[in-house]
PyMOL CGO cylinders between C-alpha atoms (Angstrom):
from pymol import cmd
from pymol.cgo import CYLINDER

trace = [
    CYLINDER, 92.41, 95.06, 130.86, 89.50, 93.31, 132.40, 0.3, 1, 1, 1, 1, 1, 1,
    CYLINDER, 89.50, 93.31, 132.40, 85.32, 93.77, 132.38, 0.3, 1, 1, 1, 1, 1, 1,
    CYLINDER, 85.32, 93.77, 132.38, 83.51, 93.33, 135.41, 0.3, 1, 1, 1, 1, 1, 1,
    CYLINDER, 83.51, 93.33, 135.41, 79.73, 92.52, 134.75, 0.3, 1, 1, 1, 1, 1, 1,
    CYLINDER, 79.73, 92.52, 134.75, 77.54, 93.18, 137.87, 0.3, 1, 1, 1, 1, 1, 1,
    CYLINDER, 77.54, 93.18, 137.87, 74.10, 92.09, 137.65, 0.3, 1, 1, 1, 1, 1, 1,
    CYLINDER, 74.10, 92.09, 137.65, 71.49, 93.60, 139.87, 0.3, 1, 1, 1, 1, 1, 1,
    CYLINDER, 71.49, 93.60, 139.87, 67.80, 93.20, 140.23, 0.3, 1, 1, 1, 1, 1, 1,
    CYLINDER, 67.80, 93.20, 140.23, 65.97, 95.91, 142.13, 0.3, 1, 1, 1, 1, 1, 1,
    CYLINDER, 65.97, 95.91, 142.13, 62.86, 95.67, 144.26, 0.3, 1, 1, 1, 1, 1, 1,
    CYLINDER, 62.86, 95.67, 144.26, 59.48, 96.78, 142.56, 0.3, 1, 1, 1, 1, 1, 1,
    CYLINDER, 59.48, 96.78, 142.56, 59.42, 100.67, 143.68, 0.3, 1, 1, 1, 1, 1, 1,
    CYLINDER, 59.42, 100.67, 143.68, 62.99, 101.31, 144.25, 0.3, 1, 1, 1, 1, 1, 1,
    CYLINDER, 62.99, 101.31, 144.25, 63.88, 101.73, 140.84, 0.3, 1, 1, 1, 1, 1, 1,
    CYLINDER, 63.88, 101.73, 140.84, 64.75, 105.65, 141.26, 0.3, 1, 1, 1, 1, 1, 1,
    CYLINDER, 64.75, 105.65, 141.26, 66.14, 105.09, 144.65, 0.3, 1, 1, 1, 1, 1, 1,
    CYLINDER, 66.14, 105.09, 144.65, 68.72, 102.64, 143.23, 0.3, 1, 1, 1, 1, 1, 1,
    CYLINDER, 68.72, 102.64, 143.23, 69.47, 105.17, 140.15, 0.3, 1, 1, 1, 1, 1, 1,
    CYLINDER, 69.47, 105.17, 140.15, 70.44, 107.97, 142.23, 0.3, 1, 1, 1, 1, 1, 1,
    CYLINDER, 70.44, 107.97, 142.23, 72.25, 105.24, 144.43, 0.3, 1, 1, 1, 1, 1, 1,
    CYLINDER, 72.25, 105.24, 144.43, 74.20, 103.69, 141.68, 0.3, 1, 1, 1, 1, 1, 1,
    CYLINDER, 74.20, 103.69, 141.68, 75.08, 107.19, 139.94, 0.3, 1, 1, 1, 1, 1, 1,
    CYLINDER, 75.08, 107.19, 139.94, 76.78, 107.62, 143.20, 0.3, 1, 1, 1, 1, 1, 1,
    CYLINDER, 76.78, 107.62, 143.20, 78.75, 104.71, 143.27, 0.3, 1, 1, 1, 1, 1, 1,
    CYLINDER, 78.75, 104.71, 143.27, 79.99, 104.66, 139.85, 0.3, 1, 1, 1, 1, 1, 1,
    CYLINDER, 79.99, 104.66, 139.85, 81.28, 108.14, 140.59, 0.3, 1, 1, 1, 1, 1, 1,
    CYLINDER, 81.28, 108.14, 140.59, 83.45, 107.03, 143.43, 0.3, 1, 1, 1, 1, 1, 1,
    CYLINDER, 83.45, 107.03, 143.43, 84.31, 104.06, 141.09, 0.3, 1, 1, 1, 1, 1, 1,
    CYLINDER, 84.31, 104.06, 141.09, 85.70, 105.96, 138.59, 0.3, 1, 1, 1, 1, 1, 1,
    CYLINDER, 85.70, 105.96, 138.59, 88.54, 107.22, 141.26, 0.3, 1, 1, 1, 1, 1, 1,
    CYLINDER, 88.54, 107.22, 141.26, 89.58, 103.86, 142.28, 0.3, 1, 1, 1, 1, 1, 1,
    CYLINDER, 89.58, 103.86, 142.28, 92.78, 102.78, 140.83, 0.3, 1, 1, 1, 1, 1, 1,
    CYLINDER, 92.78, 102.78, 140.83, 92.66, 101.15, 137.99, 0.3, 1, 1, 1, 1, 1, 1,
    CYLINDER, 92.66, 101.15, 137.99, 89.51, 101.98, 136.97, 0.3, 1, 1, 1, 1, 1, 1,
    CYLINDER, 89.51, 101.98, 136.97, 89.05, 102.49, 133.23, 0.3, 1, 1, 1, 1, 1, 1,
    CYLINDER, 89.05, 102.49, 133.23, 85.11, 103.13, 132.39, 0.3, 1, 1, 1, 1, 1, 1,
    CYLINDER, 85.11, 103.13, 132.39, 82.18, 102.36, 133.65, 0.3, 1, 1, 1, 1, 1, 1,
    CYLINDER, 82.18, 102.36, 133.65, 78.69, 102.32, 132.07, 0.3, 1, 1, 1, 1, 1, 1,
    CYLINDER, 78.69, 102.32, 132.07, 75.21, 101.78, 133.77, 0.3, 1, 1, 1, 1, 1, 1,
    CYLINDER, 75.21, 101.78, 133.77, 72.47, 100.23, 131.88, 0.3, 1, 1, 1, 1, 1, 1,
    CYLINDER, 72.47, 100.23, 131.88, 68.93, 98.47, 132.54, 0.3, 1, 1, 1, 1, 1, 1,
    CYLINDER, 68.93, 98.47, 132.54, 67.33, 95.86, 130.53, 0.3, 1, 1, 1, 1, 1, 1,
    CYLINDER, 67.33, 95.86, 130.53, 64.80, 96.56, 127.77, 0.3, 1, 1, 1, 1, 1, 1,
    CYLINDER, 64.80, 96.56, 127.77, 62.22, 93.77, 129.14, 0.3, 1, 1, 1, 1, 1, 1,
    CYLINDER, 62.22, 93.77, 129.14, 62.63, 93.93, 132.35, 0.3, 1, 1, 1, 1, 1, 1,
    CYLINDER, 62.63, 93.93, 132.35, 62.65, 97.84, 134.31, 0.3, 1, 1, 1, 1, 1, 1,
    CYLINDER, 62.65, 97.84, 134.31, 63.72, 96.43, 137.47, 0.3, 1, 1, 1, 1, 1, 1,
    CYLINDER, 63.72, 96.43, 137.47, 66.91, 94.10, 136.14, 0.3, 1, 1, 1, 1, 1, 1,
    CYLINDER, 66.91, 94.10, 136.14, 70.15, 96.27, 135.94, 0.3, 1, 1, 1, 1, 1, 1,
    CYLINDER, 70.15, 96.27, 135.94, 73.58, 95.86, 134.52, 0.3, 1, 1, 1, 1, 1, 1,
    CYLINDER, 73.58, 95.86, 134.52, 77.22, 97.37, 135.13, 0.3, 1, 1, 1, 1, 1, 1,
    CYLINDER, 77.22, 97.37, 135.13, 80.11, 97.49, 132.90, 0.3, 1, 1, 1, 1, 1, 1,
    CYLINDER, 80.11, 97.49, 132.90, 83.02, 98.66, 134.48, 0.3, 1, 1, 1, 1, 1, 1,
    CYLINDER, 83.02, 98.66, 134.48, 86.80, 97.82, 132.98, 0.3, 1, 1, 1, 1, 1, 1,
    CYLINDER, 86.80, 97.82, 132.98, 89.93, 98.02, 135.34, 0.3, 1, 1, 1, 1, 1, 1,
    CYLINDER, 89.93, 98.02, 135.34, 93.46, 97.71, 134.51, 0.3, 1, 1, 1, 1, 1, 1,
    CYLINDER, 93.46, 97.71, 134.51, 93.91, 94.33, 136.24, 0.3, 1, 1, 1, 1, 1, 1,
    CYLINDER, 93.91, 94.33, 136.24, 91.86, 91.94, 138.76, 0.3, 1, 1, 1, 1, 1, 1,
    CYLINDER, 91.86, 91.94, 138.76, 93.93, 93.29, 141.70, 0.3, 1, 1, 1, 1, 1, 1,
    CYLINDER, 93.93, 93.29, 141.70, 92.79, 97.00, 140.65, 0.3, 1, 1, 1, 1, 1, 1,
    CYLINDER, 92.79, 97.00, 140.65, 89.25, 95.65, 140.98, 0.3, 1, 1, 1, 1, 1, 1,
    CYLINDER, 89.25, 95.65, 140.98, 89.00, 93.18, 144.27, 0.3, 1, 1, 1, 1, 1, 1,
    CYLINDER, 89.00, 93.18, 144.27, 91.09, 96.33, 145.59, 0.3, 1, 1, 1, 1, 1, 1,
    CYLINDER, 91.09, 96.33, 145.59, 87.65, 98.21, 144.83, 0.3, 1, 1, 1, 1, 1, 1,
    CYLINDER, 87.65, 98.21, 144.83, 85.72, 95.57, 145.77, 0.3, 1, 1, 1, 1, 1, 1,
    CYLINDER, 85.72, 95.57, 145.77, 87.31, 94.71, 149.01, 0.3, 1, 1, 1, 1, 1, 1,
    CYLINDER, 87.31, 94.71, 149.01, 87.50, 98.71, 149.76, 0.3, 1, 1, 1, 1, 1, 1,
    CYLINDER, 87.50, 98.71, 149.76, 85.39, 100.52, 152.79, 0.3, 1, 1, 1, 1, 1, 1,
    CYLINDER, 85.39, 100.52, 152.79, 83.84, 102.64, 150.37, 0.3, 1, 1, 1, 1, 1, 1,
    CYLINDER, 83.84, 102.64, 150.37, 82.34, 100.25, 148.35, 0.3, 1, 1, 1, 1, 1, 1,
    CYLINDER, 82.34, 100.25, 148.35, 81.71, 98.11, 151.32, 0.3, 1, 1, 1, 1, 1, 1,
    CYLINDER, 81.71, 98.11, 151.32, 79.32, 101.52, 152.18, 0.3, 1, 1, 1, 1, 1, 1,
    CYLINDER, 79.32, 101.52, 152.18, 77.65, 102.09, 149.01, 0.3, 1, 1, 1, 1, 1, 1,
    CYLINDER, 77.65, 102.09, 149.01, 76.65, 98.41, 149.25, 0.3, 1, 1, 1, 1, 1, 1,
    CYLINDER, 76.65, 98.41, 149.25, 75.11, 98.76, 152.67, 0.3, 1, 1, 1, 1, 1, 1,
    CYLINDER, 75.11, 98.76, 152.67, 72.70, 101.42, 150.85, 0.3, 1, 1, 1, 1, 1, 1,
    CYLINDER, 72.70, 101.42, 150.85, 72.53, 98.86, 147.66, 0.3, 1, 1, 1, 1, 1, 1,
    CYLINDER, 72.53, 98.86, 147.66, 71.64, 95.64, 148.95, 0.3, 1, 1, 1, 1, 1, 1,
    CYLINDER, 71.64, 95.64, 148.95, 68.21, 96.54, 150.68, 0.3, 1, 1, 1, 1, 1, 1,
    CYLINDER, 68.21, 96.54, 150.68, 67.16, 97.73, 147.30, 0.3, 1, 1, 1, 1, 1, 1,
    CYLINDER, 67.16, 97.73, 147.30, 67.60, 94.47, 145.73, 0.3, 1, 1, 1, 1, 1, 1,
    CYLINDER, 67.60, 94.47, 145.73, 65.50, 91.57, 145.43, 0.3, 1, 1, 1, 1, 1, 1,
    CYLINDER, 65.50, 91.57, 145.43, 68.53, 88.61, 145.17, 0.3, 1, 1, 1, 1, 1, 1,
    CYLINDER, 68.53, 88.61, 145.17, 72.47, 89.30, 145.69, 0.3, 1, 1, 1, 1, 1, 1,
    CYLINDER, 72.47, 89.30, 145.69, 74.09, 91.12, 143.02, 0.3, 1, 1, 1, 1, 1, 1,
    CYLINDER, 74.09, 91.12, 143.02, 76.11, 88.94, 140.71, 0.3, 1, 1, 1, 1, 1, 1,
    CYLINDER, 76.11, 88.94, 140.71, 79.42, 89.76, 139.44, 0.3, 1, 1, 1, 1, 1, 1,
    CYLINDER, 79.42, 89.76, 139.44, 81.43, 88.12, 136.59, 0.3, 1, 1, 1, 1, 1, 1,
    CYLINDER, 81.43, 88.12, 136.59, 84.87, 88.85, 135.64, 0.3, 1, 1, 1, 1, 1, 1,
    CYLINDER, 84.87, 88.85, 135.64, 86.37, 89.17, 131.99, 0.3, 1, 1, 1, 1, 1, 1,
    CYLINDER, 86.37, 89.17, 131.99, 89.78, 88.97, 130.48, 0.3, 1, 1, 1, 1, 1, 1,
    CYLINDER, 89.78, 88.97, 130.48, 90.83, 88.74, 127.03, 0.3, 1, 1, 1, 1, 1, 1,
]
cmd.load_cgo(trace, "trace")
């Protein structure tokens, strides 16, 4: 099993925008193979920083995501809501 951390941080004002957004994408997440869980979360200091914890079988079950059309779409929608690119780190035990 593997954790992908993807670090966002949203544009002043788009905060519900991106929450309805990302509800969304974690939803079609969560039928990709592979995929485990998957939690959304935003940091205590800062409203407009946010984090995703998703786990996946294996790092081919998540660049499969990654790479897909569907997530390629739900980023199209993303990025303009975000002030810098979102950063993604990959965990294994």
């Amino acid at each position: 099993m593997i954790r992908v951390i993807i670090e966002r941080q949203i544009a002043d004002g788009l905060a519900e925008h991106y929450d309805r957004a990302a509800r969304d994408t974690l939803q079609k997440a969560m039928q990709a193979h592979g995929f485990i869980s998957g939690e959304a979360l935003h940091n205590a200091f800062d409203e407009n920083h946010r984090v995703v914890l998703a786990s996946y079988r294996t790092v081919a079950d998540w660049q499969r995501w990654a790479a897909s059309s569907e997530r390629k779409e739900i980023m199209e929608a993303l990025t303009p809501m975000l002030q810098t690119d979102e950063k993604i780190t990959i965990l294994e035990h």
